[in-house]
KEKE-3310 file (N, C-alpha, C; in steps of 0.2 Angstrom, whole numbers, plus 5000, padded with zeros to 4 digits):
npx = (5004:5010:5019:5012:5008:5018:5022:5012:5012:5025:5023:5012:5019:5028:5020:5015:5028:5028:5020:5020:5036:5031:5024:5031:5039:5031:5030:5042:5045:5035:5031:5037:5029:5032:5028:5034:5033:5036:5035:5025:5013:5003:4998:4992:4979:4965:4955:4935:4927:4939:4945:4951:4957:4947:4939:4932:4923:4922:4915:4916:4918:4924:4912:4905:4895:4893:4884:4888:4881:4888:4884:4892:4903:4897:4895:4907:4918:4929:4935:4939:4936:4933:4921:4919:4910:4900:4888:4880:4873:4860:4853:4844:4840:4840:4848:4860:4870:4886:4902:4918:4928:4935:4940:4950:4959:4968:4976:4970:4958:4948:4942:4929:4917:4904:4903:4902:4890:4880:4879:4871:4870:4877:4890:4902:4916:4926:4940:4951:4962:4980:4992:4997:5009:5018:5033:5030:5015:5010:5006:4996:4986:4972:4962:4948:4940:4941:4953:4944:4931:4914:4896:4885:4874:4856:4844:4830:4814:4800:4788:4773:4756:4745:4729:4714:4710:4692:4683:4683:4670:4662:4660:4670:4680:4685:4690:4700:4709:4711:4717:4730:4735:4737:4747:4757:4760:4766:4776:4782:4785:4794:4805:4810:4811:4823:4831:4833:4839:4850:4855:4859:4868:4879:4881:4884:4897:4903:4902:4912:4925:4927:4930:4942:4949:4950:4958:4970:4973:4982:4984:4981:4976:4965:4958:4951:4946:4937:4930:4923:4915:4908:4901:4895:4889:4877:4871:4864:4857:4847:4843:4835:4827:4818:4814:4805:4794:4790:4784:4774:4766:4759:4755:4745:4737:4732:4723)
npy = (4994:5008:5008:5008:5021:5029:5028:5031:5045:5050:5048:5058:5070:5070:5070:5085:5091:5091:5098:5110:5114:5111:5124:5132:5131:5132:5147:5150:5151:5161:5175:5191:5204:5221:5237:5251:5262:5278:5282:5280:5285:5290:5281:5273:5264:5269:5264:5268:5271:5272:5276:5292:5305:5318:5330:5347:5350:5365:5376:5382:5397:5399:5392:5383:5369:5369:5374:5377:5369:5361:5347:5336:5338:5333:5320:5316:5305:5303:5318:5323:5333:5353:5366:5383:5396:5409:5422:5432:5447:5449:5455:5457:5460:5448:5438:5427:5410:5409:5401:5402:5395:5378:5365:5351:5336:5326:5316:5310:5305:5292:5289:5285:5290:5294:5308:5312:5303:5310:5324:5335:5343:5341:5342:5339:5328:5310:5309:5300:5300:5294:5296:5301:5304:5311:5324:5330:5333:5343:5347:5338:5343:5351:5365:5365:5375:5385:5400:5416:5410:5407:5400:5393:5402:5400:5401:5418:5412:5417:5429:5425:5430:5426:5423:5431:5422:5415:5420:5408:5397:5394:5378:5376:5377:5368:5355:5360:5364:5351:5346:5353:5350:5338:5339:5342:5333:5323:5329:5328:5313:5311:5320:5311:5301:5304:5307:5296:5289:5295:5296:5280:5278:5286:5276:5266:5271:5273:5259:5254:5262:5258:5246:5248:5253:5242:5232:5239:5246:5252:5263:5280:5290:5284:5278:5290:5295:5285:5288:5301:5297:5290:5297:5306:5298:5293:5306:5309:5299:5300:5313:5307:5297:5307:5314:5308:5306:5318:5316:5307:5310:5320:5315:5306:5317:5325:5314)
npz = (5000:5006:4995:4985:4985:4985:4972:4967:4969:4964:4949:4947:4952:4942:4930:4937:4934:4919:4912:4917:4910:4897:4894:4899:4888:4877:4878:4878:4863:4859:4850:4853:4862:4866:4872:4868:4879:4886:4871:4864:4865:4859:4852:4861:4867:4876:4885:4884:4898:4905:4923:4925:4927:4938:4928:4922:4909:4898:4887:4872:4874:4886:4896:4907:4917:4931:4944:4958:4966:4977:4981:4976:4983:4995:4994:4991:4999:5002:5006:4994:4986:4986:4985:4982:4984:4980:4982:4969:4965:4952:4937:4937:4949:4961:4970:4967:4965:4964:4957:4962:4965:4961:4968:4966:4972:4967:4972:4982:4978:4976:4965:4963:4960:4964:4964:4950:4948:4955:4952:4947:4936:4926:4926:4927:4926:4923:4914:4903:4905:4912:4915:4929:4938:4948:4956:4968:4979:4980:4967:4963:4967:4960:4951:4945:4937:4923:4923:4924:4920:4916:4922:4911:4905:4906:4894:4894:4902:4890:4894:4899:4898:4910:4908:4917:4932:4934:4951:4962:4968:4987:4983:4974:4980:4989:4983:4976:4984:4990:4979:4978:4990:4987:4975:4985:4993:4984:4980:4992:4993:4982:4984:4996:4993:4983:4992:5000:4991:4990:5005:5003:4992:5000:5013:5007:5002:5013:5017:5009:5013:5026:5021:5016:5027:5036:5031:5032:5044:5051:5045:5047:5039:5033:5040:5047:5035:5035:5046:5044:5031:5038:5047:5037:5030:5041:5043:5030:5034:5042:5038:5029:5036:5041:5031:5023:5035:5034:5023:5024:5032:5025:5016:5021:5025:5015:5009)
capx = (5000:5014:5023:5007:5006:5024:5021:5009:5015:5031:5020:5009:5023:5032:5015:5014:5033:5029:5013:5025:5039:5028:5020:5036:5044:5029:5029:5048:5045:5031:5032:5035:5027:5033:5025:5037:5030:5031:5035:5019:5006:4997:4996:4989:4970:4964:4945:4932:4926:4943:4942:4960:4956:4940:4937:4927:4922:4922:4912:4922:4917:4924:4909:4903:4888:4894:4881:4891:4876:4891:4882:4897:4908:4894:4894:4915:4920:4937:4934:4944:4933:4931:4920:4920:4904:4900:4881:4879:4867:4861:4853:4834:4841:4838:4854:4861:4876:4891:4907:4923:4935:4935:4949:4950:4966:4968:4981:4965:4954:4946:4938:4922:4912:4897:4902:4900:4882:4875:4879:4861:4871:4884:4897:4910:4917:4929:4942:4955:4973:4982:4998:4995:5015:5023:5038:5027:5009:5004:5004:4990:4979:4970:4959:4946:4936:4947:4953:4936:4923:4906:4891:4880:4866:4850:4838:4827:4809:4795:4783:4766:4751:4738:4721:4710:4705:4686:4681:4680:4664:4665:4660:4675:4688:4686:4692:4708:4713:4715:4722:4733:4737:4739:4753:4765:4761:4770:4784:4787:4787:4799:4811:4810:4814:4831:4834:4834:4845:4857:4858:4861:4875:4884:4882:4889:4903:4906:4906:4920:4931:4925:4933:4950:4951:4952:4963:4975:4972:4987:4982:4978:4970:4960:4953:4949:4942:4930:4925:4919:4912:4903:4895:4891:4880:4873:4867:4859:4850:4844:4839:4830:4820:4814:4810:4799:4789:4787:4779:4769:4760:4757:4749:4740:4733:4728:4716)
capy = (5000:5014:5007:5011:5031:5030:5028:5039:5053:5052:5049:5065:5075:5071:5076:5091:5097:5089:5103:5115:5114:5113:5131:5137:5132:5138:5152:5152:5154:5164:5182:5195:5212:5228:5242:5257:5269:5283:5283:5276:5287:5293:5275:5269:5264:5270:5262:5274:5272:5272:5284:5297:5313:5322:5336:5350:5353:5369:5377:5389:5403:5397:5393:5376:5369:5369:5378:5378:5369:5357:5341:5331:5338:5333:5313:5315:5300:5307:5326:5326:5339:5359:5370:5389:5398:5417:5425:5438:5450:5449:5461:5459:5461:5444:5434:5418:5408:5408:5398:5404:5389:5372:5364:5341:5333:5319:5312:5307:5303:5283:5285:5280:5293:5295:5314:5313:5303:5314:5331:5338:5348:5333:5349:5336:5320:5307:5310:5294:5304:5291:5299:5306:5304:5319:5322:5333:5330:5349:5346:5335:5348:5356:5370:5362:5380:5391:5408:5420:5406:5404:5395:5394:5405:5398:5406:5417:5412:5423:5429:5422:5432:5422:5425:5431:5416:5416:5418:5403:5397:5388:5371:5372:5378:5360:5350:5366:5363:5346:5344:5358:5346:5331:5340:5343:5327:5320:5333:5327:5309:5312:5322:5305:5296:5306:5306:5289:5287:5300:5289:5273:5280:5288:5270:5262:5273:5272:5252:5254:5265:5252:5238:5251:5255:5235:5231:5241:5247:5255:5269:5285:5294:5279:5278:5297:5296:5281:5291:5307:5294:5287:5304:5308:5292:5294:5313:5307:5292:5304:5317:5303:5297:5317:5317:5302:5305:5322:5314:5301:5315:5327:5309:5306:5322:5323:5308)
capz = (5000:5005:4985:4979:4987:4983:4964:4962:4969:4957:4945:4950:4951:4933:4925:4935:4929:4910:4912:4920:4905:4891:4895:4897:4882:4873:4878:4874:4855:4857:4848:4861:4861:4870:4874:4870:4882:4883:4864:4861:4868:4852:4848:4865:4866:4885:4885:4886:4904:4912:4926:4926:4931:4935:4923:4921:4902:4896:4880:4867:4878:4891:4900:4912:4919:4938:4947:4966:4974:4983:4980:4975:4990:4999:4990:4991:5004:5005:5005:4988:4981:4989:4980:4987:4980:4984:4982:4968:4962:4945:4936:4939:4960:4964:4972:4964:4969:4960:4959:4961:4965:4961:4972:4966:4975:4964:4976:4989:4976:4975:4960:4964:4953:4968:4964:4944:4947:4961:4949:4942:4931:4923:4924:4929:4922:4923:4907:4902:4907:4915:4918:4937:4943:4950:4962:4972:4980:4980:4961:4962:4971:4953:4950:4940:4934:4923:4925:4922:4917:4924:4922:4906:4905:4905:4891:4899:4897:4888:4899:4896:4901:4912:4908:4924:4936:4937:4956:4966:4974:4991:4981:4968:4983:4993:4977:4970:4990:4991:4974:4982:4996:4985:4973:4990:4994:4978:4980:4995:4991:4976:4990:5001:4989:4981:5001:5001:4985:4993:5009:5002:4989:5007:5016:5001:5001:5021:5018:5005:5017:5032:5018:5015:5034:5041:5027:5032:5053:5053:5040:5048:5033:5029:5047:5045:5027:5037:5050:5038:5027:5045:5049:5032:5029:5048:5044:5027:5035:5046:5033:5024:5039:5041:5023:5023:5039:5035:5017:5027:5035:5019:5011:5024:5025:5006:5007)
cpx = (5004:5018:5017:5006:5014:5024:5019:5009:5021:5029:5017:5014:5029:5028:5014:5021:5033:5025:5019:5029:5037:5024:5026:5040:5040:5029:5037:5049:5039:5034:5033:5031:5028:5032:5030:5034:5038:5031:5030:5013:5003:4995:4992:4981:4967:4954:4940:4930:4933:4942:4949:4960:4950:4942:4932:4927:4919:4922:4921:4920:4920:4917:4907:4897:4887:4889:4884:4886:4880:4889:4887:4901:4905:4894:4902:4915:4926:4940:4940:4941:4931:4928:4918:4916:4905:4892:4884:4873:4868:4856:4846:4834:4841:4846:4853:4869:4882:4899:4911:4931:4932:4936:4944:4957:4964:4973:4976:4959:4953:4941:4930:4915:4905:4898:4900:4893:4878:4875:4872:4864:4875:4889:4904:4910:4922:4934:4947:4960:4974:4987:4997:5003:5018:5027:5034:5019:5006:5003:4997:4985:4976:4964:4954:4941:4943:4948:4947:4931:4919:4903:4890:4876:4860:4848:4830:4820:4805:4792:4776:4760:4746:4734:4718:4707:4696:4686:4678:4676:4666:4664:4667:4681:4691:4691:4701:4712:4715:4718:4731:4739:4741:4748:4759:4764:4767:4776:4786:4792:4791:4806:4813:4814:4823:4833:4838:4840:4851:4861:4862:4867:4881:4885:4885:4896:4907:4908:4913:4925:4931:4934:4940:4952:4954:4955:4969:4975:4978:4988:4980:4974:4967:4956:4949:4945:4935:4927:4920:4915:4906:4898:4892:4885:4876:4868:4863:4855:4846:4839:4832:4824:4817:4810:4803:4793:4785:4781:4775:4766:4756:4752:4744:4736:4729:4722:4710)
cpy = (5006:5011:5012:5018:5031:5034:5032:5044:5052:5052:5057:5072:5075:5073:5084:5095:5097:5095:5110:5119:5114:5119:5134:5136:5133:5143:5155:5153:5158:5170:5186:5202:5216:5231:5248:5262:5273:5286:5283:5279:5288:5286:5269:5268:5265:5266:5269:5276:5271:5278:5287:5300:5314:5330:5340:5353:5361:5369:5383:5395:5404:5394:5385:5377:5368:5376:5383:5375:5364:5348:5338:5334:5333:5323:5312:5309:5304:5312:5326:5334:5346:5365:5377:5392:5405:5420:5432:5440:5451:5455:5462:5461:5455:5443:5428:5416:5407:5403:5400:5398:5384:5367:5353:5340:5328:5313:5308:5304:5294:5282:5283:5283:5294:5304:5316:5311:5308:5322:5332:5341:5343:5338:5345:5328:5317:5307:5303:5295:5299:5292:5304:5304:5310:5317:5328:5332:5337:5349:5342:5339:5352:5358:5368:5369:5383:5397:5411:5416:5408:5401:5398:5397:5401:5402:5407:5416:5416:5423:5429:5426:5429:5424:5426:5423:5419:5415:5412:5401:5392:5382:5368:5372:5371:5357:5354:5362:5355:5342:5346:5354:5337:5330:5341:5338:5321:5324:5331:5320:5308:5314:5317:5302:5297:5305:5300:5286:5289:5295:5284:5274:5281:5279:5266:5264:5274:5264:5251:5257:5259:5248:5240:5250:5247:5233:5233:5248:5251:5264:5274:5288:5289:5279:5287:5297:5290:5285:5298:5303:5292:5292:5306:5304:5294:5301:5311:5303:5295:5310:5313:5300:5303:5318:5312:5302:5312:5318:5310:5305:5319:5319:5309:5312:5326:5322:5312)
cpz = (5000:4999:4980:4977:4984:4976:4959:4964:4967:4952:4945:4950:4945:4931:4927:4931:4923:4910:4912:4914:4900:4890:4897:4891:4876:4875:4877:4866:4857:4854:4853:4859:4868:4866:4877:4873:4885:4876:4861:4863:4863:4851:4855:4866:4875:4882:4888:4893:4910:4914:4927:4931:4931:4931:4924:4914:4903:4889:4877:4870:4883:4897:4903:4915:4926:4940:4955:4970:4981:4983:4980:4980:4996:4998:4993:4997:5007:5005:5000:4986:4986:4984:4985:4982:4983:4980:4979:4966:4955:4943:4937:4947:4962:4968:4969:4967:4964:4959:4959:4962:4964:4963:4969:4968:4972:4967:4982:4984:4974:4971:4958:4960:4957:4966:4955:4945:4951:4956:4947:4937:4926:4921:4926:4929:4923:4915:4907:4902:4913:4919:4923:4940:4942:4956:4969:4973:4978:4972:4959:4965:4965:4953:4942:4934:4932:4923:4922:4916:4922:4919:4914:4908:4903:4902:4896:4893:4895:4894:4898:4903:4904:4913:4919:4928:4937:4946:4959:4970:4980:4990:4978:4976:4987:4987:4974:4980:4992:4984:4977:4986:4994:4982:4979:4993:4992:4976:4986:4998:4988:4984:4994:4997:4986:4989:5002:4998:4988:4999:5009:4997:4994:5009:5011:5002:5007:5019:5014:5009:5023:5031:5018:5023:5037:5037:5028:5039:5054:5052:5044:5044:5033:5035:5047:5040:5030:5042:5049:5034:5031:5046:5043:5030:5035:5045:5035:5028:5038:5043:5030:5029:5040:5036:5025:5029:5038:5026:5018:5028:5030:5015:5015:5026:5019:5007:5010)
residu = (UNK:UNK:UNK:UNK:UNK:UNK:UNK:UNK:UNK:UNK:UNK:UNK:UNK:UNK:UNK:UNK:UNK:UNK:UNK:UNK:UNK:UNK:UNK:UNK:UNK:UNK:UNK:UNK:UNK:UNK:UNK:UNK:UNK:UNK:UNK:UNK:UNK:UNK:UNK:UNK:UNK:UNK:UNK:UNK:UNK:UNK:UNK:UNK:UNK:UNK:UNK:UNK:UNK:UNK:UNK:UNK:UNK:UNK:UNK:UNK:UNK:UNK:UNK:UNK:UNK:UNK:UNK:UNK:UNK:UNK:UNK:UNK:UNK:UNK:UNK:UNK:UNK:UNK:UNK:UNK:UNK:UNK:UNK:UNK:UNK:UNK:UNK:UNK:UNK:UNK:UNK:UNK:UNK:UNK:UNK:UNK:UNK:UNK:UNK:UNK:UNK:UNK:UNK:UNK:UNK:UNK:UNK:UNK:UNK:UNK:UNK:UNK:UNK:UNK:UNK:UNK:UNK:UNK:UNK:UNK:UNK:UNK:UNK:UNK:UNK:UNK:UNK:UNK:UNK:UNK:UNK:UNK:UNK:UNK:UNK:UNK:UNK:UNK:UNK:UNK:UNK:UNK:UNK:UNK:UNK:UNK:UNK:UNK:UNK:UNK:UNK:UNK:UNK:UNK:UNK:UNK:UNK:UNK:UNK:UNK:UNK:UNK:UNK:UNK:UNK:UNK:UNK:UNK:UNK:UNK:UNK:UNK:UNK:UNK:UNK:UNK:UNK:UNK:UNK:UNK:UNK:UNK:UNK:UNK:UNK:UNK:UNK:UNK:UNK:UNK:UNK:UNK:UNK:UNK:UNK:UNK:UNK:UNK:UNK:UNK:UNK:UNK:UNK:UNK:UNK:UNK:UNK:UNK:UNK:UNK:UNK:UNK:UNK:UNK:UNK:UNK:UNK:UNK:UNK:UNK:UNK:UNK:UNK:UNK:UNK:UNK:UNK:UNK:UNK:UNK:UNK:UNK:UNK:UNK:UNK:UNK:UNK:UNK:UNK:UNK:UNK:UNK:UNK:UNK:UNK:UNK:UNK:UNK:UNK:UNK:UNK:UNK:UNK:UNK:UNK)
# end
């Protein structure tokens, strides 16, 4: 019986080196191909959705579609992105918000792109620049607006005269007021709901830092970048349960 375990584990172990040597000695005649870099950048194919750098496009006027409402700073896991806005007056008197700096650290950035989907505007994207090595980090800290841009203008709209409302009798006003009560019901349902999305994006992006952090316990930024990650999900779950009971109450008071 130990001849027999003998035999076939010598056996067993000349097929696996026959396996072994035959996969290297094809691949001893194979063809080789190198990749002259960096001679070769015009000629290399990046895939469309790799993620490099974020970007902020810019029209031939200079102009972008970043409004300053913060949204993506506010999605960032790892405070890569700083957006510095300031309130002016326009020309009808109102105020609006404007952008003035842009600030993306691409040395903190993980890629993760919750700040491209969260945008309302799509004023910032992911480009396919792979080349991110520098001998200094402040290098990576870039100013994504450029000198004297701003926003698109919106066209404004015509102003459309509205006919006189006939006076309403106390029959019609029951049925205009609980319509009334139904449409803020349905906006505030909708509001619950992106609440909710907002949350669960944060809580996604805390588990991922969680997955970074116990990986590697030693990390101080990563334990930091969890624990911003940890409040920022806590304070949207929080926001989401708000929304939603304040919608529970506006439904219920509809019917």
């Amino acid at each position: 019986m130990a001849n027999t375990s003998y035999f076939a584990g010598l056996v067993g172990g000349i097929k696996s080196l026959c396996n072994g040597l035959s996969v290297t000695f094809r691949e001893l005649w194979t063809p080789k191909v190198t990749e002259r870099y960096p001679e070769n950048r015009k000629e290399n194919h990046i895939p469309e959705r790799f993620r490099g750098t974020l970007v902020m496009p810019h029209n031939e006027k200079n102009e972008h579609k970043c409004i300053g409402c913060g949204i993506c700073q506010m999605q960032c896991p790892n405070g890569t992105i700083k957006v510095v806005t300031e309130m002016v007056e326009t020309a009808d008197g109102k105020k609006k918000k404007q952008l003035v700096r842009y600030e993306y650290d691409h040395g903190c950035c993980m890629y993760c792109m919750l700040c491209t989907r969260a945008c309302p505007q799509g004023a910032i994207e992911f480009s396919n620049e792979y080349e991110g090595s520098v001998f200094d980090r402040k290098v990576l800290v870039k100013v994504l607006n450029h000198p004297g841009s701003k926003c698109v203008e919106k066209p404004a709209r015509p102003a459309v005269a509205k006919p006189a409302a006939p006076a309403a009798t106390p029959a019609a006003a029951a049925p205009a007021a609980g319509n009334e009560a139904k449409a803020k019901a349905e906006k505030l349902v909708a509001a619950a709901k992106k609440a909710e999305e907002n949350a669960a994006a944060a809580r996604a992006a805390a588990n991922e830092a969680k997955v970074a952090a116990e990986a590697n316990p030693g990390d101080a930024a990563l334990q930091e970048a969890l624990a911003q990650a940890e409040a920022k999900a806590v304070k949207l779950e929080t926001a989401a349960k708000t929304f939603a009971q304040k919608a529970a109450e506006a439904v219920e008071a509809a019917k």
